[in-house]
BADO-28340 format. One record per residue (C-alpha): residue in one letter; residue number from 1; x, y, z. Coordinates in steps of 0.25 Angstrom, whole numbers, plus 2048, in hexadecimal, padded with zeros to 3 digits. Last residue first. Layout:
REM BADO-28340
<vexmar=A zafi=NUM X=X Y=Y Z=Z> .
...
END
This chain:
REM BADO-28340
<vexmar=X zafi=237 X=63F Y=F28 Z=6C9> .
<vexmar=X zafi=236 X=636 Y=F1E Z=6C5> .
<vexmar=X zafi=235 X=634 Y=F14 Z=6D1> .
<vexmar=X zafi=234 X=637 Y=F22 Z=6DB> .
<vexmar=X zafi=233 X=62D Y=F29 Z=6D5> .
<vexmar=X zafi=232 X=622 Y=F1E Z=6D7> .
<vexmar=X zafi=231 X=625 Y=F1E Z=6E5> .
<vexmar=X zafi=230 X=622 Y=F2D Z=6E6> .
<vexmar=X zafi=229 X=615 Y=F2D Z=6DD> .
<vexmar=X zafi=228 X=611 Y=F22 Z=6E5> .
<vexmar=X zafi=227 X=614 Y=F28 Z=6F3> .
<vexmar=X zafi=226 X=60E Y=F35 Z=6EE> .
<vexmar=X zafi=225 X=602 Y=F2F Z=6EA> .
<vexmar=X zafi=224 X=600 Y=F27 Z=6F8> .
<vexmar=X zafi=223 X=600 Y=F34 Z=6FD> .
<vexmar=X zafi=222 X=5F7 Y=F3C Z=6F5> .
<vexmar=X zafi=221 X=5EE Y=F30 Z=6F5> .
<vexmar=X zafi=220 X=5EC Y=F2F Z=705> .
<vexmar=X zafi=219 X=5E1 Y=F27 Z=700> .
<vexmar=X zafi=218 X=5DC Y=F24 Z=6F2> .
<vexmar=X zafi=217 X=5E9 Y=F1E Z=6ED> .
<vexmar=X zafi=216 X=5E9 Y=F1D Z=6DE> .
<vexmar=X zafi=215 X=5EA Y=F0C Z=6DC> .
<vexmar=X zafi=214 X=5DD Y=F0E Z=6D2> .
<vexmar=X zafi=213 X=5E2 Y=F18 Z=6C9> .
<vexmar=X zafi=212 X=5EE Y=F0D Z=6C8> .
<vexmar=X zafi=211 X=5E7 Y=F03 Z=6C5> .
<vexmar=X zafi=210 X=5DF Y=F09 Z=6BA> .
<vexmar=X zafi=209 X=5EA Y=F0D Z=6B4> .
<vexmar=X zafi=208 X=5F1 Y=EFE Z=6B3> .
<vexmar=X zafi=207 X=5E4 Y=EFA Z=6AD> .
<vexmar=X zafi=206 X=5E5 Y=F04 Z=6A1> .
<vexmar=X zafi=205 X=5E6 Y=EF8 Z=698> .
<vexmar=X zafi=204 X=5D9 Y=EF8 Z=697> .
<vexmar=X zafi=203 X=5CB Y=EEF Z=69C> .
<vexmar=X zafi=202 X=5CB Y=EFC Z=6A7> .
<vexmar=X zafi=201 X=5CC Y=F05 Z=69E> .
<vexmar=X zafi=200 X=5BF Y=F01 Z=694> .
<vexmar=X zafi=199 X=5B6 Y=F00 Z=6A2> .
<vexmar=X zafi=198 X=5BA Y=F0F Z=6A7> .
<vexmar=X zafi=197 X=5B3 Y=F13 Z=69A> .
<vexmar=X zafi=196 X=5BE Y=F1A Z=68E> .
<vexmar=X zafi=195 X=5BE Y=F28 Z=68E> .
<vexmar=X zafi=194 X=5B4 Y=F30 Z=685> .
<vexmar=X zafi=193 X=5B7 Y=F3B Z=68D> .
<vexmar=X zafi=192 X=5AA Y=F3C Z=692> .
<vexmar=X zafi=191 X=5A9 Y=F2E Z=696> .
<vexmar=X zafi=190 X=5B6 Y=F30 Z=69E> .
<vexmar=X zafi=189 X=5B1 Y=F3C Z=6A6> .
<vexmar=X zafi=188 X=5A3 Y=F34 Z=6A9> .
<vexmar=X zafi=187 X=5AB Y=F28 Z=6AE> .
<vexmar=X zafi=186 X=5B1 Y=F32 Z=6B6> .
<vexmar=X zafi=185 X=5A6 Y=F39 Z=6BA> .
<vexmar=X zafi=184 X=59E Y=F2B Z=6BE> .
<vexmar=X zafi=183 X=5A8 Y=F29 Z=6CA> .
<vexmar=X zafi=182 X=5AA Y=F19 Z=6CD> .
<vexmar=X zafi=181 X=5AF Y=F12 Z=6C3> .
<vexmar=X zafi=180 X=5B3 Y=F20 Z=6BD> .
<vexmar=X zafi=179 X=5BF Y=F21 Z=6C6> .
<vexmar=X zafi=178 X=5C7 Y=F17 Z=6C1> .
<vexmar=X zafi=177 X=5C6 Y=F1E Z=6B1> .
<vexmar=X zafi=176 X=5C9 Y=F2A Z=6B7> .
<vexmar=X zafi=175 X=5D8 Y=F25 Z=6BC> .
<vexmar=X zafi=174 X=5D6 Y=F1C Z=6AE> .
<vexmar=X zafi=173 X=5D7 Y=F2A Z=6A6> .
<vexmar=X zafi=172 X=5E0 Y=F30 Z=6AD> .
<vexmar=X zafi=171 X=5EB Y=F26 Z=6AB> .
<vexmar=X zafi=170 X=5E7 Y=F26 Z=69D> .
<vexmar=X zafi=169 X=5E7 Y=F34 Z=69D> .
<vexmar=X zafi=168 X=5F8 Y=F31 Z=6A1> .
<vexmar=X zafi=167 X=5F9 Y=F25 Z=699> .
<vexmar=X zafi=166 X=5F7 Y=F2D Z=68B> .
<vexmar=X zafi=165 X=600 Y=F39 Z=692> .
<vexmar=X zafi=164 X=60B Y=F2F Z=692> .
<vexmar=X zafi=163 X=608 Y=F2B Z=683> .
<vexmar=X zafi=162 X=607 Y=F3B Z=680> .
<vexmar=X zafi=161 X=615 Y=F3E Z=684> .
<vexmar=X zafi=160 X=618 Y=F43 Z=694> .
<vexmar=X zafi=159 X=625 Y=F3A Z=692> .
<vexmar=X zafi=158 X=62B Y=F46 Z=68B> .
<vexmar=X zafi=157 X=62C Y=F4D Z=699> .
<vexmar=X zafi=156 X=637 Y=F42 Z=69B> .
<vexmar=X zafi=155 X=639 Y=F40 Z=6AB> .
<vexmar=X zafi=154 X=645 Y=F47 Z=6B3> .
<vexmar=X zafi=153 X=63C Y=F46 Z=6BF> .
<vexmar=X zafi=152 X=640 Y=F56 Z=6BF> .
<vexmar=X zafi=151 X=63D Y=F56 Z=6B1> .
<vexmar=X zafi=150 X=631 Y=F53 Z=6B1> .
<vexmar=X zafi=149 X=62D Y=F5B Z=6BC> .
<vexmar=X zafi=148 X=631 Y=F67 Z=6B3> .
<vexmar=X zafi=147 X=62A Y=F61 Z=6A7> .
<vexmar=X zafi=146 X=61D Y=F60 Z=6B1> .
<vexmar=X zafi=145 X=620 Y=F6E Z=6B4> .
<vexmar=X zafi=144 X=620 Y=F74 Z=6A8> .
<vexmar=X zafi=143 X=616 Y=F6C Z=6A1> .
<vexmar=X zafi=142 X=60E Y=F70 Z=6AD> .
<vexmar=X zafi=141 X=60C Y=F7C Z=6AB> .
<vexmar=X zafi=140 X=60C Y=F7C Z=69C> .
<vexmar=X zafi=139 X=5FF Y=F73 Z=69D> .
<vexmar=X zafi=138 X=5FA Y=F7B Z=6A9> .
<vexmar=X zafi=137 X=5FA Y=F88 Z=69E> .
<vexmar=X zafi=136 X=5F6 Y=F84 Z=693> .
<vexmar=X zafi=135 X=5EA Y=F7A Z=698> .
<vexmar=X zafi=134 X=5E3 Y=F84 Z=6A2> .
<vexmar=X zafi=133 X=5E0 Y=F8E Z=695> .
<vexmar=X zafi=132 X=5DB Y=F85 Z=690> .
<vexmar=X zafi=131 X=5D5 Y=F77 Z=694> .
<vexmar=X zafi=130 X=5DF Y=F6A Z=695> .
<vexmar=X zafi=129 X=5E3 Y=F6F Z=6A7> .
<vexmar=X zafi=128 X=5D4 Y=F6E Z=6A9> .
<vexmar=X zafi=127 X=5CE Y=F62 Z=6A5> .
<vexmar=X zafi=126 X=5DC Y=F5A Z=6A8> .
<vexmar=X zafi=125 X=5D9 Y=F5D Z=6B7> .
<vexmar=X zafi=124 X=5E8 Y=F65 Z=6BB> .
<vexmar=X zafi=123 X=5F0 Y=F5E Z=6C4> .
<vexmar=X zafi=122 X=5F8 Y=F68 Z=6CD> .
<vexmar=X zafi=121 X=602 Y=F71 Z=6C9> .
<vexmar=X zafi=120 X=60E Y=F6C Z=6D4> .
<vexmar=X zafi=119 X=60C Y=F5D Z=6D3> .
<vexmar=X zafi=118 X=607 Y=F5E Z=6C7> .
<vexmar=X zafi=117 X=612 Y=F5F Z=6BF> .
<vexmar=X zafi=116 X=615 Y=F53 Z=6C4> .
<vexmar=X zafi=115 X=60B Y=F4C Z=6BA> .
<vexmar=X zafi=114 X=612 Y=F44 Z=6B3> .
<vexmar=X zafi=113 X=61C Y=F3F Z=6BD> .
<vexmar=X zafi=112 X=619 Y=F31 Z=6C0> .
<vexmar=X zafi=111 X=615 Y=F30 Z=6B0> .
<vexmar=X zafi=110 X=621 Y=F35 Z=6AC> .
<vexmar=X zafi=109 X=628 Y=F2C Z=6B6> .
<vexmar=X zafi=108 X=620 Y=F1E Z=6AF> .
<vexmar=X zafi=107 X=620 Y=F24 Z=6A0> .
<vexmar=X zafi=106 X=62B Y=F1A Z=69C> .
<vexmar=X zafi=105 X=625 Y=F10 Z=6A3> .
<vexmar=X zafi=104 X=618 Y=F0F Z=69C> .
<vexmar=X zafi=103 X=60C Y=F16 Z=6A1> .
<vexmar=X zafi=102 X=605 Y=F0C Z=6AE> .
<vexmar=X zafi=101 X=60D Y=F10 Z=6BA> .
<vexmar=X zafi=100 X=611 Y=F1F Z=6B9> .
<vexmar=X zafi=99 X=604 Y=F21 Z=6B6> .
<vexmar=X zafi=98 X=600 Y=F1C Z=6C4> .
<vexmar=X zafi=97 X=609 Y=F25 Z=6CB> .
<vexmar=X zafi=96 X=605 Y=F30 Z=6C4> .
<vexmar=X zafi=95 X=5F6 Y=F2F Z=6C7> .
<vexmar=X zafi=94 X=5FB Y=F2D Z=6D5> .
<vexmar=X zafi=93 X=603 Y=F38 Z=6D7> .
<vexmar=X zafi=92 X=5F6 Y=F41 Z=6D0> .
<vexmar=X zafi=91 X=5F0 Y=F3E Z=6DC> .
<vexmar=X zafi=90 X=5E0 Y=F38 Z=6DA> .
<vexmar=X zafi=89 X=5D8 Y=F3B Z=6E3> .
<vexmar=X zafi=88 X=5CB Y=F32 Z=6E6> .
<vexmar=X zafi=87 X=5C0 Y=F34 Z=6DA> .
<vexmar=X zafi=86 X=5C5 Y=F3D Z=6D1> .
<vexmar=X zafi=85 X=5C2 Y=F4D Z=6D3> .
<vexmar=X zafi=84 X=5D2 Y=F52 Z=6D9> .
<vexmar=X zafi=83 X=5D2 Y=F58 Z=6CC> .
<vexmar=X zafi=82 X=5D5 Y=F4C Z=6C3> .
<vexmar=X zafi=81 X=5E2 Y=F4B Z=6CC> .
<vexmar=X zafi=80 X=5E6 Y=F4B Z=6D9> .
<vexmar=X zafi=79 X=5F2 Y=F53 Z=6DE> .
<vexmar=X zafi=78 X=5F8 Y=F50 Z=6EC> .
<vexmar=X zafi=77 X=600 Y=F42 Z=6E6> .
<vexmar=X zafi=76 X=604 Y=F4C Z=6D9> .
<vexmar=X zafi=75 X=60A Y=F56 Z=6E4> .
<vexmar=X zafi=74 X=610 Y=F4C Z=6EC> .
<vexmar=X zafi=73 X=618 Y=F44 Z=6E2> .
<vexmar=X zafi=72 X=61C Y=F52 Z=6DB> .
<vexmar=X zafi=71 X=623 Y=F58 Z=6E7> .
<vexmar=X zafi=70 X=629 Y=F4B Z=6EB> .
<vexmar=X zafi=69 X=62E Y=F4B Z=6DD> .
<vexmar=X zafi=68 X=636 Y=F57 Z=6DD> .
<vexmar=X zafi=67 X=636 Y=F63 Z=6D3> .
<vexmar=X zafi=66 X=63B Y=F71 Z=6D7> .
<vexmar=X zafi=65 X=648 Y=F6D Z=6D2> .
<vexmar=X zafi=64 X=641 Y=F6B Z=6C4> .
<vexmar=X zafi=63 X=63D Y=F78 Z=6C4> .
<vexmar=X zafi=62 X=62F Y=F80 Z=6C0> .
<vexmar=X zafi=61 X=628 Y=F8C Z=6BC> .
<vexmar=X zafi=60 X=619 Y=F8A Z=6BC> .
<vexmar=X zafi=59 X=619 Y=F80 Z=6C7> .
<vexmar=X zafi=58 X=623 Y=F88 Z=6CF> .
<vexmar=X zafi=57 X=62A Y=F7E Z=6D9> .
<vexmar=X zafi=56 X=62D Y=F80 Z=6E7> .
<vexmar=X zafi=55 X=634 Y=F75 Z=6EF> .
<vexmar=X zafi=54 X=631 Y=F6C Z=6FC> .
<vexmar=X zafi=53 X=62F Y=F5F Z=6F6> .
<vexmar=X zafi=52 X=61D Y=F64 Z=6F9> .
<vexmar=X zafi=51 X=620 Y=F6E Z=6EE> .
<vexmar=X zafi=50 X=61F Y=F7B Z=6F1> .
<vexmar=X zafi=49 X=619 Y=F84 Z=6E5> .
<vexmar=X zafi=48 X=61F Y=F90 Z=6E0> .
<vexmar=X zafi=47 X=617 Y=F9D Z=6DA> .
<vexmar=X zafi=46 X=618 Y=FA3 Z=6E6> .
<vexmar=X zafi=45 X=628 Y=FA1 Z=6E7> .
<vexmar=X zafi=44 X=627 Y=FA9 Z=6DA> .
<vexmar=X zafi=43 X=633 Y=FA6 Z=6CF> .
<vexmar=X zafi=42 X=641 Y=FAA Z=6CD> .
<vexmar=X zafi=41 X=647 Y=F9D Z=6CD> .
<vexmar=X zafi=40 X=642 Y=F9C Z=6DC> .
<vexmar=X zafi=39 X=64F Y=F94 Z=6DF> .
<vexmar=X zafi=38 X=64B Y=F89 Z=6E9> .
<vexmar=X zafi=37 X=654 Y=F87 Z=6F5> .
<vexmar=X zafi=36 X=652 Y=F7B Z=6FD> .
<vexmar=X zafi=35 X=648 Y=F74 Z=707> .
<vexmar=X zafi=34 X=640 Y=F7D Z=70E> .
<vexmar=X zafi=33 X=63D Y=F85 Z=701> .
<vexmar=X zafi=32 X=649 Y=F8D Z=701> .
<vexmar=X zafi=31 X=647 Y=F98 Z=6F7> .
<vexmar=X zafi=30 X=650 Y=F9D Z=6EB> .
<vexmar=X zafi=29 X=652 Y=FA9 Z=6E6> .
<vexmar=X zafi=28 X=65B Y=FA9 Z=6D8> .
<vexmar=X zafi=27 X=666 Y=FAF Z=6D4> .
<vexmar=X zafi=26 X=66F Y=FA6 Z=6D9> .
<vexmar=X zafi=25 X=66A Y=FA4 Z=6E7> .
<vexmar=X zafi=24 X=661 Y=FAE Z=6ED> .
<vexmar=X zafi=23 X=65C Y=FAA Z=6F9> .
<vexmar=X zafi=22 X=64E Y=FA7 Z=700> .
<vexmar=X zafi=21 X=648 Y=FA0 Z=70C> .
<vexmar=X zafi=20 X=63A Y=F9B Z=709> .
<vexmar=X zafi=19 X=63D Y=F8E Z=715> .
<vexmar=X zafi=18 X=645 Y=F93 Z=720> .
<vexmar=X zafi=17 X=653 Y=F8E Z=71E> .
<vexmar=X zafi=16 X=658 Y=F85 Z=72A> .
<vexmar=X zafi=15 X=64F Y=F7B Z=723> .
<vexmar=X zafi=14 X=642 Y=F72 Z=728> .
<vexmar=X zafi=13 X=643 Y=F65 Z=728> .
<vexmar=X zafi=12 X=639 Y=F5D Z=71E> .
<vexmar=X zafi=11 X=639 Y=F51 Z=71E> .
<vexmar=X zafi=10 X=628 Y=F4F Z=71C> .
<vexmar=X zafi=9 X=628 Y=F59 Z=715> .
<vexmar=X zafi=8 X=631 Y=F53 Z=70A> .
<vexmar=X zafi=7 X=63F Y=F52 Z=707> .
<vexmar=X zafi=6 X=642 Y=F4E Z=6F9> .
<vexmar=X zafi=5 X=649 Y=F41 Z=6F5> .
<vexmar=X zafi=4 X=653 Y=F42 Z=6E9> .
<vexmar=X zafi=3 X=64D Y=F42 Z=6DB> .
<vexmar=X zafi=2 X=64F Y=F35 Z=6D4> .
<vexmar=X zafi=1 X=655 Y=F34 Z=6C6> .
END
């Protein structure tokens, strides 16, 4: 199942074909990005995004050939969730990487991947993307590309059940459960939500998520995401 290596920027060489040349090609322009030739399938070049493997893909209208993992380890180790508000910065890599850890096996690469989507959408705080008329329309976004993404791992999309999502607020849960030892808002946030005190976890079962919320790097931590998110890709995949 593994994906063959990618270059990177940092190999990068550059082509005898100027980078944006375009042909027509069975119907269809395609554009060389510096790397190879992508077809345009019909759609906006300004409506594409680069992607740090050196593709474009259109997050609203998306290929699994404009998928590749290195793009999606980077961009979830550059994105920070709760709205880049918590305490230190929290990549979405690492949030990944540690729920791949504690669900049970069979949900391990779903878990890894759960998210991807957001490597090109961004991560959305849940208090905005669950209220209308946000909610429609991200939610189909992203089912889109996450199903997308999903296949490109070549991961069943009916893993993202209601048990999975059960462990994935859980996971949540215990990462603001960390912080409000020390930052009254959080402890305030769970109170509200009639959530249980940071006390009750800790004396659970939900030790092994408190460990890992605790081991997320807190310097160079897009980096030292990356290189989990990648070393875990290579244990499941």
């Amino acid at each position: 199942m593994g994906h063959a290596k990618l270059k990177i920027l940092e190999t990068y060489e550059p082509s005898p074909i100027p980078p944006g040349s375009m042909v027509e090609s069975e119907g269809d322009t395609h554009i060389f990005n510096g790397i190879e030739w992508q077809p345009l399938r019909g759609r906006d070049l300004g409506h594409s995004l680069q992607t740090y493997g050196g593709r474009f893909i259109w997050p609203l209208d998306p290929y699994v050939d404009e998928i590749d993992y290195l793009s999606v380890a980077h961009g979830l180790a550059c994105e920070m969730r709760y709205g880049n508000q918590s305490p230190y910065p929290l990549p979405v890599a690492w949030h990944s990487v540690a729920l791949s850890h504690v669900v049970p096996q069979k949900y391990a690469q779903a878990a890894l991947i759960h998210d991807a989507a957001e490597a090109f959408l961004k991560d959305m705080p849940r208090p905005i993307r669950r209220q209308e008329p946000f909610k429609s329309i991200y939610d189909a976004i992203e089912d889109k590309l996450l199903r997308v993404c999903f296949d490109y791992f070549d991961v069943d999309y009916a893993l993202m059940d209601d048990e999975f999502k059960y462990y994935d607020i859980k996971m949540s849960w215990c990462e603001m459960t960390v912080w409000a030892r020390t930052s009254p808002v959080f402890e305030a946030k769970l109170a509200g939500l009639h959530l249980s005190t940071p006390e009750r976890i800790e004396d659970s079962q939900d030790q092994d998520y408190i460990k890992w919320v605790e081991r997320c790097p807190r310097h160079e931590m897009w980096q030292s995401a990356e290189k989990a998110w990648l070393e875990r890709y290579d244990e499941l995949f």
